[in-house]
N, C-alpha and C positions, 0 to 999 in steps of 0.2 A: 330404393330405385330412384323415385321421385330427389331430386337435388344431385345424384352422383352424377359423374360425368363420364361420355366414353369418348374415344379419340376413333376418327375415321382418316385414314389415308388416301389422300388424291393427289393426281398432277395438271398441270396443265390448268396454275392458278394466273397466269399473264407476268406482269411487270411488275419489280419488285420497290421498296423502299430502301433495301438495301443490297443490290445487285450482287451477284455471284457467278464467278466466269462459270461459261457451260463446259460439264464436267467436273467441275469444283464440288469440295463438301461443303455441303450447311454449314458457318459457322454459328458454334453455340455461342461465342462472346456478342455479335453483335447478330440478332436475331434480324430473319427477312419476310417481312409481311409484305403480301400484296396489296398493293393501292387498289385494284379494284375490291368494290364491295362484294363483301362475302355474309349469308344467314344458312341458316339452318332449319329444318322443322322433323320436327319428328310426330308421326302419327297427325300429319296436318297441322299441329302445333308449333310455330316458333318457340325455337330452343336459344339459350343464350350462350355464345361463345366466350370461352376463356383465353381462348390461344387461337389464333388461323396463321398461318407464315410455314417457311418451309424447314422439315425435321431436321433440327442438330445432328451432322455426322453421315446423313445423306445424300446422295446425289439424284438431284431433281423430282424429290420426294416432300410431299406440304404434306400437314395436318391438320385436322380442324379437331379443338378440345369442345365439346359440345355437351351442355349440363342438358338431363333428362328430366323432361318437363313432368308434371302429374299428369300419369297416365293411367289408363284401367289395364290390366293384366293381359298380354294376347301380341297378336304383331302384329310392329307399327313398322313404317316406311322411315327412313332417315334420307333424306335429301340437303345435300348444298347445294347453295347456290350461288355462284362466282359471277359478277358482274353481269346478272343475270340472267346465264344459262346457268339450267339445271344438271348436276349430277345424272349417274342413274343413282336407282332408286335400290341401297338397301336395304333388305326385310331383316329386321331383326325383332326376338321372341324375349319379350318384358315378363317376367314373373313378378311375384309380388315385393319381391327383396331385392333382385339381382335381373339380370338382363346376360340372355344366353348370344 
């Protein structure tokens, strides 16, 4: 559990670095991260992001790749946070190996 990573789906990350007309797909060749700052926590924890930008092959659909911090077994709360406003708050249930 500890080090793997899960992927969370959100929209409504603001302006991109590599802009995409509205309606258009995600291109996978040149990836679009948003310039506002983006974190993560999970279970009150900062978690460290691999990937935030919007998903290859989507339309106006982002992800945030988000590694799972050491945690103790039970649910935790995963929150983004995009230029800082918060997400809501999902609950997700950590086992000791995997994360349901």
């Amino acid at each position: 559990m500890s080090g793997s990573f899960l992927t969370a789906y959100l929209t409504g990350t603001g302006a991109l670095d590599n802009p995409v007309a509205t309606g258009a797909l995600a291109p996978a060749a040149a990836l679009s991260r948003p310039i506002a700052a983006i974190s993560a926590t999970i279970g009150g924890v900062s978690a460290k992001l691999l990937f935030a930008g919007l998903t290859p092959g989507l339309t106006g659909v982002a992800q945030a790749s988000v590694q799972i911090p050491n945690l103790a077994p039970g649910d935790h709360a995963l929150i983004v946070r995009v230029a800082g406003a918060l997400s809501r708050t999902g609950l997700r249930h950590f086992r000791s190996n995997r994360c349901t």
